[in-house]
ROKE-213795 format. One record per residue: x, y, z of N, C-alpha, C in turn; residue number from 1; residue in one letter. Coordinates in steps of 0.2 Angstrom, whole numbers. Example, Ala and Ser with C-alpha at 12.3 -4.5 7.8 and 13.67 -1.06 7.14 Angstrom:
2
REC;66;-28;39;62;-22;39;66;-16;39;1;A $
REC;64;-11;35;68;-5;36;64;0;39;2;S $
END
This chain:
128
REC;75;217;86;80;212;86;77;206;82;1;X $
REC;72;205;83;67;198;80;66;200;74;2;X $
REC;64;206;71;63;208;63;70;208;61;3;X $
REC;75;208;63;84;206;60;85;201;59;4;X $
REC;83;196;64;83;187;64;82;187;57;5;X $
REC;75;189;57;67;186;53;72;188;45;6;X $
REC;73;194;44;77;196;38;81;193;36;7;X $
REC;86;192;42;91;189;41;90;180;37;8;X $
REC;87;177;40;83;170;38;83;168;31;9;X $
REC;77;176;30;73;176;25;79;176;20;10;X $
REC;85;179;19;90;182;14;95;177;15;11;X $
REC;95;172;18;98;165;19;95;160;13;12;X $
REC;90;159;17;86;157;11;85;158;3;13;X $
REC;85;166;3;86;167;-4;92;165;-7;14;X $
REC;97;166;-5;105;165;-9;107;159;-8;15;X $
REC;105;153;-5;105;148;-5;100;143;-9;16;X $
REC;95;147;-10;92;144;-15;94;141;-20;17;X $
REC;93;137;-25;95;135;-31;87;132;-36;18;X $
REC;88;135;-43;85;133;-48;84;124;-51;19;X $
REC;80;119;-46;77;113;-47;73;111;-55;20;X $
REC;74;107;-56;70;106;-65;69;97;-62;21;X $
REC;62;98;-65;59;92;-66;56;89;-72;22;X $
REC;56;82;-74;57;82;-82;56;74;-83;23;X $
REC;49;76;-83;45;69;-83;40;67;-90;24;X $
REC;42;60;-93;42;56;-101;35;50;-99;25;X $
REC;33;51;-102;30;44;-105;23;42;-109;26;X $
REC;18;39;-109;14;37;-112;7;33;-109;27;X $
REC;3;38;-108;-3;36;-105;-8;32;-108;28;X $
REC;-10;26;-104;-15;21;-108;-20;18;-104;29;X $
REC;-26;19;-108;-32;16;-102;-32;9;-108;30;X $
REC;-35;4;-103;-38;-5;-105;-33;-5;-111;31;X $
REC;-24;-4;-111;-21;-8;-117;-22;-3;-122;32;X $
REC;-26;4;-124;-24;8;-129;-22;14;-126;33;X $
REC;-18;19;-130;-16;26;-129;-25;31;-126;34;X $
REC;-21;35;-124;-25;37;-120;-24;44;-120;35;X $
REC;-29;50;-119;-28;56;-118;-28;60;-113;36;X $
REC;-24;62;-109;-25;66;-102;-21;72;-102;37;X $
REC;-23;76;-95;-18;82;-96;-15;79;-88;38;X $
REC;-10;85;-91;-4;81;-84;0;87;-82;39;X $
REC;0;87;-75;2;93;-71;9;91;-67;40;X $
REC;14;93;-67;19;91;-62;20;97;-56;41;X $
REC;18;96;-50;14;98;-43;21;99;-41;42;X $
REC;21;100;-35;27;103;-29;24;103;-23;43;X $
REC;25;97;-17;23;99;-12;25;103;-8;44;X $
REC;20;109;-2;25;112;-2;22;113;6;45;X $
REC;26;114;12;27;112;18;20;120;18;46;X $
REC;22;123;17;17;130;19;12;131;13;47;X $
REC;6;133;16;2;134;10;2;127;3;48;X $
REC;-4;131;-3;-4;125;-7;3;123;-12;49;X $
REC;0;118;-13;5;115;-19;8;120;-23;50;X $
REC;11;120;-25;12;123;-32;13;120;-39;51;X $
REC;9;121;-46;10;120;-52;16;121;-54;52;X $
REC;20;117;-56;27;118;-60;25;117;-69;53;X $
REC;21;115;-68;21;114;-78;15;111;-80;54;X $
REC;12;111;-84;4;109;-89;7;106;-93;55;X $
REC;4;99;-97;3;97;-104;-2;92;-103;56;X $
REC;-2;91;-111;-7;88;-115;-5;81;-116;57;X $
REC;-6;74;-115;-3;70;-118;-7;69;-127;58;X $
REC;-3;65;-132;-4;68;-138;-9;62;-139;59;X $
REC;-12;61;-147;-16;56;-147;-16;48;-145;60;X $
REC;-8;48;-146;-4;41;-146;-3;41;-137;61;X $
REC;-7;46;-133;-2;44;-125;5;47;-124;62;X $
REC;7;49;-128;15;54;-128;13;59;-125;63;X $
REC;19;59;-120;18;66;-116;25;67;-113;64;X $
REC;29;73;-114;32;75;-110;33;85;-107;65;X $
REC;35;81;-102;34;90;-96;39;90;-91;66;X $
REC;42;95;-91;47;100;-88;44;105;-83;67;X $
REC;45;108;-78;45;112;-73;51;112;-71;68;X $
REC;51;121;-67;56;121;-63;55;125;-58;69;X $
REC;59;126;-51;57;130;-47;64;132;-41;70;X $
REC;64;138;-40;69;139;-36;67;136;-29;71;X $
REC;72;134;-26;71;131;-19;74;131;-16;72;X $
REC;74;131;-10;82;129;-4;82;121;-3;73;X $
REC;74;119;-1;77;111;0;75;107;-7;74;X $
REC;76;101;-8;74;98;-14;67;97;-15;75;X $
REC;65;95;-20;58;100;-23;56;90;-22;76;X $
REC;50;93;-18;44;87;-18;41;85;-23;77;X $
REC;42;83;-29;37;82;-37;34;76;-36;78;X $
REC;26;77;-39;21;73;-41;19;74;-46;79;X $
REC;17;69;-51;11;70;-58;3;71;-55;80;X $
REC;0;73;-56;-8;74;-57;-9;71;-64;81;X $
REC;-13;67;-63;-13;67;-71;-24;64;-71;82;X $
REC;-26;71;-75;-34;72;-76;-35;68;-84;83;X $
REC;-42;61;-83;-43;59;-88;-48;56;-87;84;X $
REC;-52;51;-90;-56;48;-91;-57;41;-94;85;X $
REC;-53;38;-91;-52;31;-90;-57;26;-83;86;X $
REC;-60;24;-87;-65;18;-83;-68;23;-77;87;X $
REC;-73;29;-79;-76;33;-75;-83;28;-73;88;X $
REC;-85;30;-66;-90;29;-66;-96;32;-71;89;X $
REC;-97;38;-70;-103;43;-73;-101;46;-79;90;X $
REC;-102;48;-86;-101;50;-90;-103;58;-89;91;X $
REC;-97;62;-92;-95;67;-89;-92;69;-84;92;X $
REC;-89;66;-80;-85;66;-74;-77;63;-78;93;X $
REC;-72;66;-71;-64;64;-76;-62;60;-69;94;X $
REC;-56;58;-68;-53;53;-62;-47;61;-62;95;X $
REC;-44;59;-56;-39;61;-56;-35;58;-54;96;X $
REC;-29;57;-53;-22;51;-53;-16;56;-50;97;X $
REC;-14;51;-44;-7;55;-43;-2;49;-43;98;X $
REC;4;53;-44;9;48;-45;16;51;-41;99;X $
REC;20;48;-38;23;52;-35;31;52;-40;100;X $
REC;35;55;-38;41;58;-45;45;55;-38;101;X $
REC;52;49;-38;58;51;-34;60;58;-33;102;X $
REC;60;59;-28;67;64;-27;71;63;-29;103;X $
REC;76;58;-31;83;56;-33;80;61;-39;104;X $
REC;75;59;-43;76;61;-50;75;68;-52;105;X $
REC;73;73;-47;73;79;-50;81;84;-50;106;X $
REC;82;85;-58;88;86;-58;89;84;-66;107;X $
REC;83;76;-64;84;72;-71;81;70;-75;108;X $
REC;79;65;-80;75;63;-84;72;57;-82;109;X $
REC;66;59;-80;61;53;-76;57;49;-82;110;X $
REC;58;45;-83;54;41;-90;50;37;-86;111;X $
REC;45;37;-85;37;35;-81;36;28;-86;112;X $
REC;40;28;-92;34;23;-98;29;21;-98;113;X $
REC;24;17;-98;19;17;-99;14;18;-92;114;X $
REC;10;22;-93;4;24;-87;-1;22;-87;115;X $
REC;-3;18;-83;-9;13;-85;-14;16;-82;116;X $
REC;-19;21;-84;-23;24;-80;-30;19;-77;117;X $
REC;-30;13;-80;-35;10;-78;-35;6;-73;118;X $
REC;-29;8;-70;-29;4;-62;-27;11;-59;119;X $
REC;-33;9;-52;-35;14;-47;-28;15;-42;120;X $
REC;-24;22;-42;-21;22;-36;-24;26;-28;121;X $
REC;-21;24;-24;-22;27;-18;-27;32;-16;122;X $
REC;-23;38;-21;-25;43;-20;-30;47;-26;123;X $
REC;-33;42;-30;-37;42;-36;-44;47;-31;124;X $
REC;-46;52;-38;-52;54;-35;-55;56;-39;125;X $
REC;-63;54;-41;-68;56;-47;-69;63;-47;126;X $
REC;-71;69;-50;-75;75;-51;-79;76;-55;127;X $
REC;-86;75;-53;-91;77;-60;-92;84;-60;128;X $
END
């Protein structure tokens, strides 16, 4: 009877799912010039880790944009990571930066414009 719930749940789940898109723009800069980072848009996720929804490179100019998408039932938790090297302490270490994405906007066209990597957030963390 418990393994029928459980199934049953599980197959609720699935057919109520829907395919979520995330779709996030802008231009990363450290001290007032373009900047180069790589940038991941994350999914939090109530069980186990995170999930990667999508990788990019920003271009020489700071230009970046990235898409992910993911089947869900509830509306999808989007964050940016975005790994760089703006005002590190040690040479050869990278910062990493998180940024969090509205929920309103996945669905939509989130334009971030300029990302000023050289002011520390929250949840900045060094890795040498």
């Amino acid at each position: 009877m418990r393994s029928l719930f459980f199934a049953s749940a599980i197959l609720l789940v699935l057919i109520e799912s829907k395919i979520q898109t995330v779709w996030v723009t802008g231009v990363t800069v450290c001290n007032k010039k373009p900047a180069r980072a790589d940038i991941d848009i994350k999914e939090r996720d109530w069980f186990g880790p995170d999930d990667t929804l999508a990788s990019t490179e920003s271009s020489k100019d700071g230009k970046f944009s990235v898409m992910g998408r993911k089947n869900e039932f509830f509306t999808l938790d989007p964050y940016l990571v975005i790994t760089h090297t703006c005002n590190v302490k040690k040479k050869g270490c990278k910062r990493i930066s998180e940024y969090q994405v509205p929920k309103e906007m996945v669905g939509r066209h989130y334009k971030m414009s300029y990302v000023s990597l050289d002011i520390m957030t929250s949840n900045d963390k060094e890795k040498c």
